[in-house]
C-alpha angles and dihedrals in degrees: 000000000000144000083274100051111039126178124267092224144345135206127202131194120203095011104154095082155001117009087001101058078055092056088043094056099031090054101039094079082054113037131076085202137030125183119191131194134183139127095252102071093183095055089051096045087054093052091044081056091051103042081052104059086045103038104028096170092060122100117212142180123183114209118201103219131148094220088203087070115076089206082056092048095047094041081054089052088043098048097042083048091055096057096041097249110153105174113221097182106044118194115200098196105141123097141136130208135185125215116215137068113314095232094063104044130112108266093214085056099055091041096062093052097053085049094048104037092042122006090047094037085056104043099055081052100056093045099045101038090072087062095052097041086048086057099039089244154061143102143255121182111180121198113237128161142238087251084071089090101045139054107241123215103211087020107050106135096042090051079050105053085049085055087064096043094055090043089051108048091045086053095046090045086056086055100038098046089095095048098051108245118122127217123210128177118194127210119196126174122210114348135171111248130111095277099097096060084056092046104043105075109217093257096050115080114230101256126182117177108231093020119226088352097073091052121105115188125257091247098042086056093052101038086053104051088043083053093047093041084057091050087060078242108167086220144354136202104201124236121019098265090057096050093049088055092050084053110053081043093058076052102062132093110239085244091060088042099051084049092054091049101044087055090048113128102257128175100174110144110269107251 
């Protein structure tokens, strides 16, 4: 990917904040269309204002669609379909987690996690890979997480859908090399972006481990993993002191690991 070879068209999940208005921006200079999808429509019309005055010769449309409802998922195929708008760079960017103990969480909650992080992860995958494989290239980097190595106490099921993710996107690296389309999953740590206000329930406290030193910023996250899907890498932890962590953790026995994470700060309510 470069300023001379563009790509044909781009599609964003979650681009109305956070890691996706970085995509957004990032991938404008380079991209002839841009497709961007997320609940909130005026946020992404503002964005779409703001990519066109930078990037004129881009052409974008902004879709309103809940990812964690499957009539929302298929009205966003039909109506790409309609326009002709076949994605060869997909950014799986969206994704929702919940701080606190998993027995007393709320159940639609979770399950919207687990439909957004994996089922709707997976699907946009599924209808759009045919296309690439069809043309000998495309991308897909899929957002994963840091937690995806670890089992979290007070976040276990979202540690557990970006183990999927990570596994996933390895697995369907392995099937796609002969066809030319190239898998990333990315694996940030903290990062400053409105997740957290989603994540964290009213009763939790908002505790990161390390404090201001774990966070990468929003653009350094995105800029990397642009710069490691270019570089055909199978995944990618922004920022040096991340990947060392996800290092010395790849290092250590389960037994080491359940021991680090049982004496992790927690404030979740009592059940």
């Amino acid at each position: 990917m470069d300023s001379t070879s563009p790509y044909r068209c781009a599609l964003i999940t979650g681009a109305s904040s956070g890691l996706g208005v970085q995509f957004a921006r990032q991938l404008a200079p380079v991209c002839r269309v841009m497709i961007l999808v997320a609940r909130r429509v005026d946020l992404l019309d503002q964005l779409a204002t703001e990519l066109a005055m930078a990037s004129p010769e881009v052409r974008i449309y902004c879709f309103k669609a809940d990812l964690t409802k499957n009539e929302d998922v298929d009205l966003l195929f039909n109506s790409m379909q309609s326009l002709l708008l076949v994605p060869d760079l997909l950014i799986n960017n969206a994704g929702m987690g919940d701080y606190g103990e998993f027995a007393s969480s709320d159940w639609s909650k979770v399950n919207d996690m687990m439909q957004l992080n994996m089922v709707a992860l997976t699907r946009l995958a599924h209808q759009y890979l045919p296309g690439m494989i069809a043309n000998g290239a495309g991308d897909i980097l899929n957002v994963s997480s840091l937690a995806s190595c670890l089992p979290i106490p007070d976040f276990a099921v979202y540690a557990a859908t970006k183990a999927y993710v990570t596994s996933f996107s390895e697995a369907l690296r392995i099937e796609l090399r002969e066809h030319g389309v190239n898998v990333l999953a990315l694996c940030p740590g903290p990062v400053h972006t409105g997740f957290g206000a989603i994540a964290h329930r009213a009763e939790a406290g908002n505790v990161t481990p390390g404090g201001e030193f774990v966070y990468v910023s929003a653009h350094q996250v995105v800029a990397e993993g642009l710069a490691a899907m270019r570089r055909g890498k199978a995944r990618h932890y922004p920022a040096a002191k991340m990947a060392l962590i996800a290092a010395v953790i790849g290092l250590l026995p389960m037994a080491a690991v359940r021991l680090v994470m049982s004496r992790r700060p927690r404030r979740s309510a009592s059940l």
